[in-house]
C-alpha positions as CSV (number, residue, x, y, z in Angstrom):
1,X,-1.6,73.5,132.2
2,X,-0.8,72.5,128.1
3,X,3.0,71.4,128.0
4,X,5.1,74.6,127.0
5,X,8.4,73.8,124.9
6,X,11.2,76.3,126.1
7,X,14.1,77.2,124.4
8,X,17.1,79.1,126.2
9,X,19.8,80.9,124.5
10,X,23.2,80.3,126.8
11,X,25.4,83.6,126.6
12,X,23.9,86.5,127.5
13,X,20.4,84.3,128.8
14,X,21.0,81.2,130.5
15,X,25.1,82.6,131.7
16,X,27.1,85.7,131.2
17,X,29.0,85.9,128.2
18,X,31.4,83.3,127.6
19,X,30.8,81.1,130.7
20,X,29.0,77.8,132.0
21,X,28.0,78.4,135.0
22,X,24.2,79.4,135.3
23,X,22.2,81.3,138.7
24,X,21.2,78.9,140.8
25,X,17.8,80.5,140.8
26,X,17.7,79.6,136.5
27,X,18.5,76.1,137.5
28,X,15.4,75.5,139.8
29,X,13.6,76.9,137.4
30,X,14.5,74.7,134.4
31,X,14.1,71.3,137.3
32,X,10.9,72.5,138.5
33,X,9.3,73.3,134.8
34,X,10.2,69.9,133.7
35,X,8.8,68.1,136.4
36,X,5.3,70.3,135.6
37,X,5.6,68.9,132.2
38,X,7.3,71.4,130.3
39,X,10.4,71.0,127.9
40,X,13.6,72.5,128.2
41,X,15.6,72.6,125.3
42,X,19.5,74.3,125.3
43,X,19.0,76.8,122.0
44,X,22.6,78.3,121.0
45,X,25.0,79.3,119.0
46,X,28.1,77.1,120.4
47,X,28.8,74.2,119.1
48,X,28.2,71.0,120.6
49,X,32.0,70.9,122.0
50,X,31.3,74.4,124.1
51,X,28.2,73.4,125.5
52,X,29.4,70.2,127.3
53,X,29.8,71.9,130.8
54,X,26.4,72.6,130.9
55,X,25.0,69.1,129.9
56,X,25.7,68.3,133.6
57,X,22.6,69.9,134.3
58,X,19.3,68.8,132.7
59,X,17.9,69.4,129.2
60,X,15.3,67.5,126.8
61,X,17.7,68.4,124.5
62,X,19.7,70.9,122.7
63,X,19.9,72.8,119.6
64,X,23.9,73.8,119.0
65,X,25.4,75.8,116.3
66,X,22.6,78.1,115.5
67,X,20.2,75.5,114.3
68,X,22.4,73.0,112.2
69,X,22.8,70.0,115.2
70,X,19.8,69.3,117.3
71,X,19.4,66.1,119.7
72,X,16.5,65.2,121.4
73,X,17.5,62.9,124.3
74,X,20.0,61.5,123.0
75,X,18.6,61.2,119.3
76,X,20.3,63.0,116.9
77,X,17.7,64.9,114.4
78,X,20.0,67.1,112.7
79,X,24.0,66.9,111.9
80,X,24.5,69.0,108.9
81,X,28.1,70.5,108.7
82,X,29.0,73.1,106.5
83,X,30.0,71.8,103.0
84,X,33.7,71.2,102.2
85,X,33.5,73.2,99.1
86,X,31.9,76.3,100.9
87,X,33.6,75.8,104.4
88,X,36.9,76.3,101.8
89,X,35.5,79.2,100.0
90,X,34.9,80.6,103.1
91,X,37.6,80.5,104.8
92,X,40.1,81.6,101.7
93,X,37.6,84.7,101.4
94,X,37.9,86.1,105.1
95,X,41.6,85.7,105.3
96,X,42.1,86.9,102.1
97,X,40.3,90.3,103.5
98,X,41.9,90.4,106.9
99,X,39.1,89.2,109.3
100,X,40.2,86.6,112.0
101,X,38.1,83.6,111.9
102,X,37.3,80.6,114.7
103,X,35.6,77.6,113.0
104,X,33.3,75.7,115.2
105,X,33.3,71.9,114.8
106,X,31.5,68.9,116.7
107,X,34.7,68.6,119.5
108,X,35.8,72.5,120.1
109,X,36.7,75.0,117.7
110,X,39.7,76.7,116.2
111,X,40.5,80.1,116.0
112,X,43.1,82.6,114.0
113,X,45.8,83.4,116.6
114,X,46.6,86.4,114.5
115,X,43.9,88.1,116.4
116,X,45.5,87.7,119.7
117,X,49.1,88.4,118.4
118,X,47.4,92.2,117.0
119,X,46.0,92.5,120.6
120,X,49.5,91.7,122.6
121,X,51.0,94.2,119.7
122,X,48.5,96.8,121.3
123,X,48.8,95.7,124.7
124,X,49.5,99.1,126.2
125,X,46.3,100.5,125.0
126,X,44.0,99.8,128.0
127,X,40.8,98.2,126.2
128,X,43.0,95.5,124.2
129,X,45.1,94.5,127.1
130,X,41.4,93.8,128.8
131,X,39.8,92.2,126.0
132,X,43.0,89.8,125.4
133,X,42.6,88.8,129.0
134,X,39.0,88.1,128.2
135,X,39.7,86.4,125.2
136,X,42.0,84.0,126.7
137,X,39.6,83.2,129.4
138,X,37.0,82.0,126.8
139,X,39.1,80.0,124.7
140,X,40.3,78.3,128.7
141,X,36.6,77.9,129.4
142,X,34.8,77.0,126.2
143,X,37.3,74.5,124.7
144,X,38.5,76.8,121.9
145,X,42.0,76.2,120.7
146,X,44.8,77.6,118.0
147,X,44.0,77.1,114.5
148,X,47.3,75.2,113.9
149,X,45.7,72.6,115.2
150,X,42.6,72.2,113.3
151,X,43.1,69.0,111.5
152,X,40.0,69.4,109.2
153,X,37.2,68.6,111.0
154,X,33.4,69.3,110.3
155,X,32.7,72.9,110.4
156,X,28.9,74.0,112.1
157,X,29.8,78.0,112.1
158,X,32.1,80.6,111.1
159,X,33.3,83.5,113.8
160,X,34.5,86.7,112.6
161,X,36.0,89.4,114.1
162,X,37.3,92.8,111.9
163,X,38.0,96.1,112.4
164,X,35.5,98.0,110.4
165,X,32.1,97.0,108.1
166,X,34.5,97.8,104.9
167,X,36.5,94.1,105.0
168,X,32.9,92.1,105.4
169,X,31.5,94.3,102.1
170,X,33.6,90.9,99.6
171,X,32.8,88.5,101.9
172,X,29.5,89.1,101.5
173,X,28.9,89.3,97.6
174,X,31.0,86.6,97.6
175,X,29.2,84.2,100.5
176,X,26.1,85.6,101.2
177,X,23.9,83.4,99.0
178,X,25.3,80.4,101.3
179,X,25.6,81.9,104.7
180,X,23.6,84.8,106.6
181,X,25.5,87.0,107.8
182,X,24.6,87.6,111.5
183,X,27.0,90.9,112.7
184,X,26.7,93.0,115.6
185,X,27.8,96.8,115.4
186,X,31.4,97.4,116.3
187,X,31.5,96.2,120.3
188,X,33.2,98.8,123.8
189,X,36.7,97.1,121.8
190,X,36.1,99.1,118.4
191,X,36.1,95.3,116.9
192,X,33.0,93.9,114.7
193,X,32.1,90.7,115.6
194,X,29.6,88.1,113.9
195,X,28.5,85.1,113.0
196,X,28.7,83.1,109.1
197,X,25.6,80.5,110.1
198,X,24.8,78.0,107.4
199,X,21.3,79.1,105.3
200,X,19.9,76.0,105.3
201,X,19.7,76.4,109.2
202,X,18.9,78.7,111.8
203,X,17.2,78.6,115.4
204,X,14.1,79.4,114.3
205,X,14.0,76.5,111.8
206,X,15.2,74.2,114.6
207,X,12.5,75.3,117.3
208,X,9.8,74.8,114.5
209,X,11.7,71.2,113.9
210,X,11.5,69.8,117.8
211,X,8.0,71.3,118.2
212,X,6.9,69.4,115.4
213,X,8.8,66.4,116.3
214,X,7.2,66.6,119.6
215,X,3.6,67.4,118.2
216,X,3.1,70.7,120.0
217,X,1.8,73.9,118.4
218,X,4.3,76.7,118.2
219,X,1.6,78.9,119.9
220,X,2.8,76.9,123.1
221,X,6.6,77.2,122.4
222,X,8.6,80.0,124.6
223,X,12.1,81.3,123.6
224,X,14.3,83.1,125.5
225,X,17.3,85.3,123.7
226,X,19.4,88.2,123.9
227,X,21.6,89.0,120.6
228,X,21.2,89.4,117.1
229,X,21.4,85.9,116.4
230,X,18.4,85.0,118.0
231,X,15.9,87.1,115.9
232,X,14.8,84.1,114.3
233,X,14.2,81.7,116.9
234,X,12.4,84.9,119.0
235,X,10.2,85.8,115.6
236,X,8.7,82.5,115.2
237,X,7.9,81.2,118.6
238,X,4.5,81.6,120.4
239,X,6.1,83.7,123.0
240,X,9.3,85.6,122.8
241,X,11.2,87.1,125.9
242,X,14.0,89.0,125.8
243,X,16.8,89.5,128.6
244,X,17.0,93.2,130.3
245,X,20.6,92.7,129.2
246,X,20.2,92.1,125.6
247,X,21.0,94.1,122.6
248,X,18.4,97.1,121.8
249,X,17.3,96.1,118.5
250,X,16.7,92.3,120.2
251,X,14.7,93.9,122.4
252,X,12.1,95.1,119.6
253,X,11.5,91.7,118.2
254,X,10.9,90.2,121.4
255,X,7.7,90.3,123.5
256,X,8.3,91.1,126.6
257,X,11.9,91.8,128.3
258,X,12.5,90.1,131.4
259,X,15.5,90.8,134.2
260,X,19.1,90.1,133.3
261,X,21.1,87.2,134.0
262,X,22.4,88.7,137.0
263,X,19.0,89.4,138.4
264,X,17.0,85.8,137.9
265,X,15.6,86.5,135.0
266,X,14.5,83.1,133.9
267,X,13.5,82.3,137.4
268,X,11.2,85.4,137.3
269,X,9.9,84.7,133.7
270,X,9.2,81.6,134.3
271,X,7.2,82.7,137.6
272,X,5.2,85.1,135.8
273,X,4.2,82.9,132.9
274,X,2.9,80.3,135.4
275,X,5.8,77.4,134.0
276,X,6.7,77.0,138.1
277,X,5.4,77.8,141.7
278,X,7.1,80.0,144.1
């Protein structure tokens, strides 16, 4: 069989939401694909500092922060920040229209802990208690800390959380020839939550860029995704597979749907598309 390049989204594909542990059965999968040949390539949103509890396990390489750092073992291909000008303009914009941000740099990122000061205000309304719980899981897990401590570093990518679609409406005329705007519709919280990714990058730009690097068609490449922000990288790869768990309108783009995380979804996937053996 031709070598296939794989690319695996993390939350939502390769883990649940917000954590680094992945099924066992997804593990075997990636170990026995790669020694049939195939590459395995980390595909993500998180920056590089979030992703580090899964580089215990092994990967040709990774793509982090939505396309705009990618490493192939060990060589770095791209490392393109977010300008200092626009990361500015950026920032100054979203507060000045009351969205809580969390900057993503190369060693952890930074969030606005405004957000979690509105949620304790709330706290006696059932679904904010819960979703400050989860929040402060995620920041304990994925090395996420309080903005007063950003110290200026590099910024990949721009979280954003609001209220309602009305506070992104300046934002956007005001960023949108820079940054695409990658939102979700308002999540079980009432909250909208997205994504500011740098134009010149994207996923789909970076799988294009390692199968190139690696000299493989795209017709061989496999990508495996579950939100909004993975519509690019699912849209230009030879075969695109979304998880049973994923958002609705992913599942359109995509080829095929495959279980969820909780039910061996990569395992089976990669099964049926004959990248392993039972």
């Amino acid at each position: 069989m031709e070598s296939k390049v794989i690319f695996l989204d993390i939350d939502g594909t390769l883990t649940l939401p917000g954590q680094n542990e992945p099924p066992k059965s997804a593990i075997r999968a990636i170990k026995k694909a790669r020694e049939r040949g195939h590459y395995v390539f980390l595909c993500t949103g998180r920056s590089y500092g979030m992703l580090l509890p899964l580089l215990k396990y092994d990967f040709d390489g990774i793509i982090a922060s939505a396309g705009s750092y990618v490493e192939y073992q060990n060589e770095v291909l791209v490392n393109c920040p977010v300008t200092e000008e626009k990361k500015h303009l950026a920032m100054e914009t979203l507060k000045e229209n009351g969205i809580f941000r969390t900057v993503e740099c190369m060693d952890g990122s930074y969030t606005d802990e405004e957000f979690k000061d509105f949620l304790r205000a709330h706290s006696h309304e059932g679904s904010n208690s819960e979703l400050l719980r989860w929040r402060e899981q995620i920041e304990q897990s994925l090395n996420v800390f309080p903005m007063k401590e950003y110290k200026g570093q590099p910024v990949y990518k721009i979280i954003v959380v609001c209220s309602s679609q009305a506070q992104l409406k300046k934002p956007r005329e005001v960023l949108e020839d820079d940054f695409v705007f990658s939102i979700s519709g308002q999540d079980e919280y009432g909250f909208i939550n997205g994504e500011l990714i740098n134009k010149r990058f994207h996923k789909g730009k970076a799988l294009r860029l390692m199968c190139g690097h690696l000299g493989i068609p795209i017709s061989e490449s496999i990508a495996f995704g579950d939100s909004i922000n993975d519509k690019e990288m699912l849209e230009i790869a030879g075969l695109s597979i979304c998880m049973e768990n994923g958002q609705e309108q992913v599942k359109k783009i995509a080829d095929e749907v495959c279980p969820s995380v909780l039910e061996d979804g990569i395992w089976h996937a990669f099964f049926k598309h004959k990248l392993i053996e039972n």
